[in-house]
BAKOLZA-943808 format. One record per residue (C-alpha): residue in one letter; x negated, y, z; residue number from 1; chain. Coordinates in nm, 4 decimals. Each point is the difference from the previous one (the first is absolute). Example, Ala and Ser with C-alpha at 12.3 -4.5 7.8 and 13.67 -1.06 7.14 Angstrom:
REM BAKOLZA-943808
   residu         c1         c2         c3   num   chaine
        A    -1.2300    -0.4500     0.7800     1        A
        S    -0.1370     0.3440    -0.0660     2        A
END
This chain:
REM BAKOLZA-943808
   residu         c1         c2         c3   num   chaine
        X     4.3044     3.2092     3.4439     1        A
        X    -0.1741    -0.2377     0.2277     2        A
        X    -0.3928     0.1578     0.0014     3        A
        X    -0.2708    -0.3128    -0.0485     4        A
        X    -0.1930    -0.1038     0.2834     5        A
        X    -0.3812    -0.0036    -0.0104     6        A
        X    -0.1599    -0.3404     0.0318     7        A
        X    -0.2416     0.0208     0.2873     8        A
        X    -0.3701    -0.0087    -0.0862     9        A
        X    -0.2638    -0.2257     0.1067    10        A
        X    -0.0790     0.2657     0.3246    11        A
        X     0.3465    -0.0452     0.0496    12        A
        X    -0.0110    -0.3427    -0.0186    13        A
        X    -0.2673    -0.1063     0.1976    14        A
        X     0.1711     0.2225     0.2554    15        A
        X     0.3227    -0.1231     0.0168    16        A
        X    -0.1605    -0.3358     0.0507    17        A
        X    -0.2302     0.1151     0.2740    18        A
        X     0.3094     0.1626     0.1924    19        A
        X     0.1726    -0.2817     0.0128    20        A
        X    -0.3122    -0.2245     0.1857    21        A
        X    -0.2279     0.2499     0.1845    22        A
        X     0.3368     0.0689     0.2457    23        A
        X     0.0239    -0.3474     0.0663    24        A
        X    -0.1832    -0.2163     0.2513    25        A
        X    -0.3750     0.1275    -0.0251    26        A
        X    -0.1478    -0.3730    -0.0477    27        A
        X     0.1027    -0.2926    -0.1899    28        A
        X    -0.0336    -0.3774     0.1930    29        A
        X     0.1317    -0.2036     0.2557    30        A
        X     0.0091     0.2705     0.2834    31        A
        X     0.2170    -0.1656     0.1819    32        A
        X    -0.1900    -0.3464     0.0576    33        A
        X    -0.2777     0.1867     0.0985    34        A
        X     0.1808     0.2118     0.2507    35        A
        X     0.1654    -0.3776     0.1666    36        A
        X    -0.3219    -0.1089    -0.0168    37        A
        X    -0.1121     0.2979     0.2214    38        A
        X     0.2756    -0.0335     0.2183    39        A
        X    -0.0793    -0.4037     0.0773    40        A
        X    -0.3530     0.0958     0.0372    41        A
        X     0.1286     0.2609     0.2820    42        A
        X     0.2082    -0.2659     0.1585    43        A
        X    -0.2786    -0.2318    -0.0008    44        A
        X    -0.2245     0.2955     0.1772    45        A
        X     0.2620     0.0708     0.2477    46        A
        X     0.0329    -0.3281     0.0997    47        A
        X    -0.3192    -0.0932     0.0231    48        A
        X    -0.0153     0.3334     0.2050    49        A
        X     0.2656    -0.1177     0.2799    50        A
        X    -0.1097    -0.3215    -0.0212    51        A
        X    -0.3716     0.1257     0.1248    52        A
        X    -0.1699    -0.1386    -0.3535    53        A
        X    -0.2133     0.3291    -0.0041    54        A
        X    -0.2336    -0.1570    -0.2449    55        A
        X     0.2952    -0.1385    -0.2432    56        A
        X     0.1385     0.3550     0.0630    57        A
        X    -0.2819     0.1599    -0.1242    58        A
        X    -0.0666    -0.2117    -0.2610    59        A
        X     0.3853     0.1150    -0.1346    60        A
        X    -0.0167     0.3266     0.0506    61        A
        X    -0.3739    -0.0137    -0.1961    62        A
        X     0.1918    -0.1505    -0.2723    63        A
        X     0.3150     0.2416     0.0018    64        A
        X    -0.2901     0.2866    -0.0189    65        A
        X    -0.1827    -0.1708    -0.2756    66        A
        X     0.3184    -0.0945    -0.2535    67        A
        X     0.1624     0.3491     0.0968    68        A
        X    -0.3000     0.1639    -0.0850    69        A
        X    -0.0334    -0.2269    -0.3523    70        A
        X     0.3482     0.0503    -0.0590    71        A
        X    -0.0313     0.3810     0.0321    72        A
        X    -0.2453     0.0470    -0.2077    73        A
        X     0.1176    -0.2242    -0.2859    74        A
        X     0.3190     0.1746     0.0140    75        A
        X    -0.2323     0.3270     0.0016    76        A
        X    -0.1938    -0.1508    -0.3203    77        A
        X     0.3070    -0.0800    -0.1360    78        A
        X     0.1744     0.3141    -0.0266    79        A
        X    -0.3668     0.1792    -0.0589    80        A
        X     0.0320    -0.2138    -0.3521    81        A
        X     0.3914     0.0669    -0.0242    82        A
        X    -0.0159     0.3242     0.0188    83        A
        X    -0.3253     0.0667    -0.2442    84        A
        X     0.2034    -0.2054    -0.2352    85        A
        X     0.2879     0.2293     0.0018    86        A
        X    -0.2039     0.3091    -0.0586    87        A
        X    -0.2012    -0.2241    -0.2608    88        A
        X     0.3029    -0.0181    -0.1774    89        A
        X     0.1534     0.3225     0.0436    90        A
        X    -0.3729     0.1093    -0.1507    91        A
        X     0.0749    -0.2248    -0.3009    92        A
        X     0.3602     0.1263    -0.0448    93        A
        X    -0.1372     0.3421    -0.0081    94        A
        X    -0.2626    -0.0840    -0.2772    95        A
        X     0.2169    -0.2148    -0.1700    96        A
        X     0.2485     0.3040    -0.0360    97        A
        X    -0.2687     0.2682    -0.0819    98        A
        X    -0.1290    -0.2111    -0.2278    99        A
        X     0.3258    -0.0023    -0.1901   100        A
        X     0.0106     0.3672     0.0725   101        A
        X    -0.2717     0.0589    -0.1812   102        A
        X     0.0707    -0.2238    -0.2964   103        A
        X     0.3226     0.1495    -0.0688   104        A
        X    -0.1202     0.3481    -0.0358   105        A
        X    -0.3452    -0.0882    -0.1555   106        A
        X     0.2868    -0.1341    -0.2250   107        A
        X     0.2258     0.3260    -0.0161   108        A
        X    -0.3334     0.2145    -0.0462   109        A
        X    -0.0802    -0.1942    -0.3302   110        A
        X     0.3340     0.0258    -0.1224   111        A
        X     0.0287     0.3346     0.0349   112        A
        X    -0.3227     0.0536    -0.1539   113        A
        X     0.0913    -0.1731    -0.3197   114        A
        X     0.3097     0.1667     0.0055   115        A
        X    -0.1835     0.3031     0.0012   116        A
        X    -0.2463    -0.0368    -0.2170   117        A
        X     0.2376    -0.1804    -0.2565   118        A
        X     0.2256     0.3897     0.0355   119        A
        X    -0.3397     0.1439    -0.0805   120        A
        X    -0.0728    -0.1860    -0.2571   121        A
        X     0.3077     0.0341    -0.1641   122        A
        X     0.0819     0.3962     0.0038   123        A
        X    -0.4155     0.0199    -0.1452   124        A
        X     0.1065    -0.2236    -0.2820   125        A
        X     0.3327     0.2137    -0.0419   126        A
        X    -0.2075     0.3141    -0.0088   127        A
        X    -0.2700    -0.0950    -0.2600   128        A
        X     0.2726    -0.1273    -0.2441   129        A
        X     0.2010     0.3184     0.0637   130        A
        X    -0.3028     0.2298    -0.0475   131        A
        X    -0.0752    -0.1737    -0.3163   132        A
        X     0.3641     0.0794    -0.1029   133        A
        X    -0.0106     0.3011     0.0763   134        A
        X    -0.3211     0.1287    -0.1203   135        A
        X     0.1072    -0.1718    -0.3508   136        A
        X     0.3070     0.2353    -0.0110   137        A
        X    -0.2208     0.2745     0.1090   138        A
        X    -0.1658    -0.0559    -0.3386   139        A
        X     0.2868    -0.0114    -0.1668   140        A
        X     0.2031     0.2819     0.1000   141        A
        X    -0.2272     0.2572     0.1360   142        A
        X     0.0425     0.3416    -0.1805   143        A
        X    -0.1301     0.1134    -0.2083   144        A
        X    -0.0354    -0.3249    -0.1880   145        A
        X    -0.1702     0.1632    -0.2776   146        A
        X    -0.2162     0.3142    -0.0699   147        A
        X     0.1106     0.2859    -0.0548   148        A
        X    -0.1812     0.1806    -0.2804   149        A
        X    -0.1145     0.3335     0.0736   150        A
        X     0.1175     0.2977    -0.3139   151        A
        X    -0.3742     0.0111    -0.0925   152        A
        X    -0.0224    -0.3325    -0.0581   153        A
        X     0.3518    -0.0199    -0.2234   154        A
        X    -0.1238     0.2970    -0.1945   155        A
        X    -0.3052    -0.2095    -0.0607   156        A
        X     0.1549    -0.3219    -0.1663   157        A
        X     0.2448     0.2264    -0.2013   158        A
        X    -0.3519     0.1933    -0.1236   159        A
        X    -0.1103    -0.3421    -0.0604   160        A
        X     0.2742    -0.1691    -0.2233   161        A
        X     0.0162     0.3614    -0.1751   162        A
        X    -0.3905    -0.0203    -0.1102   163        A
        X     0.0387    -0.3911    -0.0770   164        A
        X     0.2868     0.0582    -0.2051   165        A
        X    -0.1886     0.2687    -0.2169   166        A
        X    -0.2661    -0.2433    -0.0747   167        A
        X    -0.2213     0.2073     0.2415   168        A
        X    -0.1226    -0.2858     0.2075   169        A
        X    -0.3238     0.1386     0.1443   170        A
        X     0.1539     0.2684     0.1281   171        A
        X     0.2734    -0.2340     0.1421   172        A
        X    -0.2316    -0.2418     0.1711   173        A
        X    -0.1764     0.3026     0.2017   174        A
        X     0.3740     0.0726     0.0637   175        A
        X     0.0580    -0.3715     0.1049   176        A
        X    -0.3204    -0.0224     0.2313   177        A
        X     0.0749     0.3106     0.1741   178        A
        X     0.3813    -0.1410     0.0866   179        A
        X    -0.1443    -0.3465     0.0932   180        A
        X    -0.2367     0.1773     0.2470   181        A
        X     0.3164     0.2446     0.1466   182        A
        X     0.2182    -0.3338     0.0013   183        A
        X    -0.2476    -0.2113     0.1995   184        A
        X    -0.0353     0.2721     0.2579   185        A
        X     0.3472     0.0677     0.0124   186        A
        X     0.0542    -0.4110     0.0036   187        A
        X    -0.2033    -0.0317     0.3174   188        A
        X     0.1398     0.3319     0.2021   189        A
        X     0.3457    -0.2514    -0.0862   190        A
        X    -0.1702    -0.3042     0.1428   191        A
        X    -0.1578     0.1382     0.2982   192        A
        X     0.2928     0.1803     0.1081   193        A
        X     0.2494    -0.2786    -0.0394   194        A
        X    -0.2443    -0.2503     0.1549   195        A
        X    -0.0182     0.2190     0.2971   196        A
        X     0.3620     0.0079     0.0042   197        A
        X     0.0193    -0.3657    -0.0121   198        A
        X    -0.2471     0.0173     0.2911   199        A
        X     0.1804     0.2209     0.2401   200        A
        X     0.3021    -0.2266    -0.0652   201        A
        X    -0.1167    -0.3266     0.0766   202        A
        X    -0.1908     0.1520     0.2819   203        A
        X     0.3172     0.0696     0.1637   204        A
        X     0.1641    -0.3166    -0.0958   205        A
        X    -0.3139    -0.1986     0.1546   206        A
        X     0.0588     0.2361     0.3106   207        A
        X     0.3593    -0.0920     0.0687   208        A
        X    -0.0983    -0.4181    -0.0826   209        A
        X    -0.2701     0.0760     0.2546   210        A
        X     0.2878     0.1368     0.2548   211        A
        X     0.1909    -0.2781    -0.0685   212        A
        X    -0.2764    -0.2189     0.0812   213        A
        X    -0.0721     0.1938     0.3204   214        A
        X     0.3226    -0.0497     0.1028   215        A
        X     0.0053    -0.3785    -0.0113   216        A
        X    -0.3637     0.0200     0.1819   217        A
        X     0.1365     0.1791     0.2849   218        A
        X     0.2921    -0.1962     0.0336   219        A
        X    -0.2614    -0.3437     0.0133   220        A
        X    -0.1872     0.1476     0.2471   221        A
        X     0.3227     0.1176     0.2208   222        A
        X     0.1307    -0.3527    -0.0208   223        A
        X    -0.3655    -0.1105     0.0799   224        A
        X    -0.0100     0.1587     0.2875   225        A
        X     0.3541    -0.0670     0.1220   226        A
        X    -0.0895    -0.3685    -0.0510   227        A
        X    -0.3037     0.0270     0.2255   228        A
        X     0.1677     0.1645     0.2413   229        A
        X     0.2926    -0.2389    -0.0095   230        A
        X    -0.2944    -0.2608     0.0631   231        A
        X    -0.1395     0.1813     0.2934   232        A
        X     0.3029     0.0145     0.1708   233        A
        X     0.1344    -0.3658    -0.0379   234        A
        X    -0.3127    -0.1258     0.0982   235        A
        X     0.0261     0.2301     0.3203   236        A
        X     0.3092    -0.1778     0.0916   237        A
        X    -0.1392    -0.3347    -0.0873   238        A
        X    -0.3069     0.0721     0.2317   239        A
        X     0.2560     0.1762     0.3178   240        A
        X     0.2136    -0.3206    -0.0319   241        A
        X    -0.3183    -0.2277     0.0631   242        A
        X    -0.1458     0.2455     0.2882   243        A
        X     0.3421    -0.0573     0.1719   244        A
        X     0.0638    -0.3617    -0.0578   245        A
        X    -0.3731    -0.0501     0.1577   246        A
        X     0.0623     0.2029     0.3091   247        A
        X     0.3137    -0.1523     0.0112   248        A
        X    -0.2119    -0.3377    -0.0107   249        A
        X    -0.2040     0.0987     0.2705   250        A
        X     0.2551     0.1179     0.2134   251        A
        X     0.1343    -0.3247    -0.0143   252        A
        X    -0.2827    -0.1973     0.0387   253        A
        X    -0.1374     0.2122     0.3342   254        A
        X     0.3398    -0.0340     0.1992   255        A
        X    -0.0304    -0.4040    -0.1143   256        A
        X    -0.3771    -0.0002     0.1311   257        A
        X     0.1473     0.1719     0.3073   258        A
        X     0.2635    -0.2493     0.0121   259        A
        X    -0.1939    -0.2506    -0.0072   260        A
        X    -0.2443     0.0899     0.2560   261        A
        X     0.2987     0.0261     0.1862   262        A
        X     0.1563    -0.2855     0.0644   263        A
        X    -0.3135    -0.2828    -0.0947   264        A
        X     0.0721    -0.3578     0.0238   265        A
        X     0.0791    -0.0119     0.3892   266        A
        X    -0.0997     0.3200     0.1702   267        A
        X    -0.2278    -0.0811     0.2761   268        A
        X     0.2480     0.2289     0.2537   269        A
        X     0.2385    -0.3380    -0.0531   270        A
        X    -0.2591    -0.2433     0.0750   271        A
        X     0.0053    -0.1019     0.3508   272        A
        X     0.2759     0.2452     0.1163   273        A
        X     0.3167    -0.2126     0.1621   274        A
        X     0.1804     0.0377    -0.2869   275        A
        X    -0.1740    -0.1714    -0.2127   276        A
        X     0.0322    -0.2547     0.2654   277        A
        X     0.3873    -0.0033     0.0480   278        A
        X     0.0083    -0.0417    -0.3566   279        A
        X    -0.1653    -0.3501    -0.0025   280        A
        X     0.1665    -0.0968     0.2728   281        A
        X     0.3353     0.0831    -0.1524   282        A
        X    -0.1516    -0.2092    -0.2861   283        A
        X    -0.0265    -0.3179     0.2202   284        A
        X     0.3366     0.0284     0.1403   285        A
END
């Protein structure tokens, strides 16, 4: 299957764009009229030169001077502003695109946050209705369920009915208080005993819910990390791909600088050499 392509980002972009001019001729204008112009002002010194006009001569080649010297350094001024433009808006491209950077993964943080505390949320809710549960059925089922009466105290209540039934009551109520006293004491050894029972079990069921709960905590906070790391790294790459596309910016605006002091509007090597002059005559014929 075909693989999708990537649409280019704003670096990219303003890149792509910036290739395609900063190649080109280093100044925009009419270089041409100004470089005829130049050449007719050169006739018109060269002339004046063979015809003995020193002072019309000099007055030319004053003025050929002075508009090369202008021209230069507009063209200078000009691609001065050119070229802070383009790394103007290579700078913007850059901020543009960490700015989405950021606000996509300010985005993913959140999200996973939520996510996160939503799982949390969740298994604690799960737990305390599952403790309940439990803890209910630890009530219910937990053995013994009842007391069990010690001989003493059975031998007691049969003593007691026996003495009740012979009309003997005093002597069955001491009987009766001395079993309620042995089945109180023997009531709460029951209670204590199966209430620690009840204890040591939920203990251990609260122990595993709090593995549980571990668990998920660990796995948050390896997912955390992974995220920030994932972060890190992309942003790495976002910040090596704008390092390269602004020394590749340079690079390319040095050898047009160089360029450009070069070959200026009419190098002054052409200006008076015969040439120059064979040229305008070829013009006249």
């Amino acid at each position: 299957p075909a693989q999708a392509v990537a649409e280019p980002g704003p670096l990219e972009s303003a890149m792509s764009a910036l290739a395609n001019s900063s190649l080109a001729e280093p100044l925009p204008g009419d270089d041409a009229a100004i470089q005829d112009f130049l050449e007719v002002l050169e006739k018109h010194r060269q002339d004046c030169e063979e015809m003995r006009k020193y002072d019309e001569a000099e007055l030319a080649r004053t003025r050929i001077e002075q508009l090369r010297a202008h021209e230069d350094n507009r063209r200078r001024e000009e691609l001065r502003s050119q070229q802070l433009a383009e790394r103007l808006g290579v700078e913007e491209a850059h901020m543009k695109e960490l700015q989405e950077f950021n606000e996509i993964w300010d985005k993913k943080v959140a999200d996973f946050e939520d996510h996160a505390a939503n799982l949390k949320s969740t298994l604690g809710q799960r737990h305390k209705q599952e403790r309940a549960q439990y803890v209910q059925e630890l009530r219910e089922r937990t053995q013994p369920r009842t007391p069990k009466w010690s001989r003493e105290l059975l031998n007691l209540r049969k003593i007691q009915d026996t003495l009740a039934k012979q009309k003997k009551y005093a002597e069955a109520a001491k009987t009766k208080a001395q079993a309620d006293a042995i089945e109180a004491k023997e009531t709460e050894a029951w209670r204590v005993k199966r209430d620690g029972k009840i204890a040591t079990l939920e203990e251990q069921f609260a122990s595993k819910q709090e593995m549980e709960m571990g668990g998920l905590l660990k796995r948050i906070s390896s997912g955390r990390e992974e995220q920030k790391q994932a972060r890190k790294t992309e942003l790495e790459r976002l910040l090596q791909r704008y390092h390269n596309v602004k020394t590749q910016l340079e690079s390319q605006q040095t050898i047009i600088r160089i360029r450009a002091e070069k070959y200026p509007v009419m190098p002054e090597s052409v200006m008076g050499r015969p040439g120059s002059r064979s040229i305008s005559r070829a013009s006249d014929r």
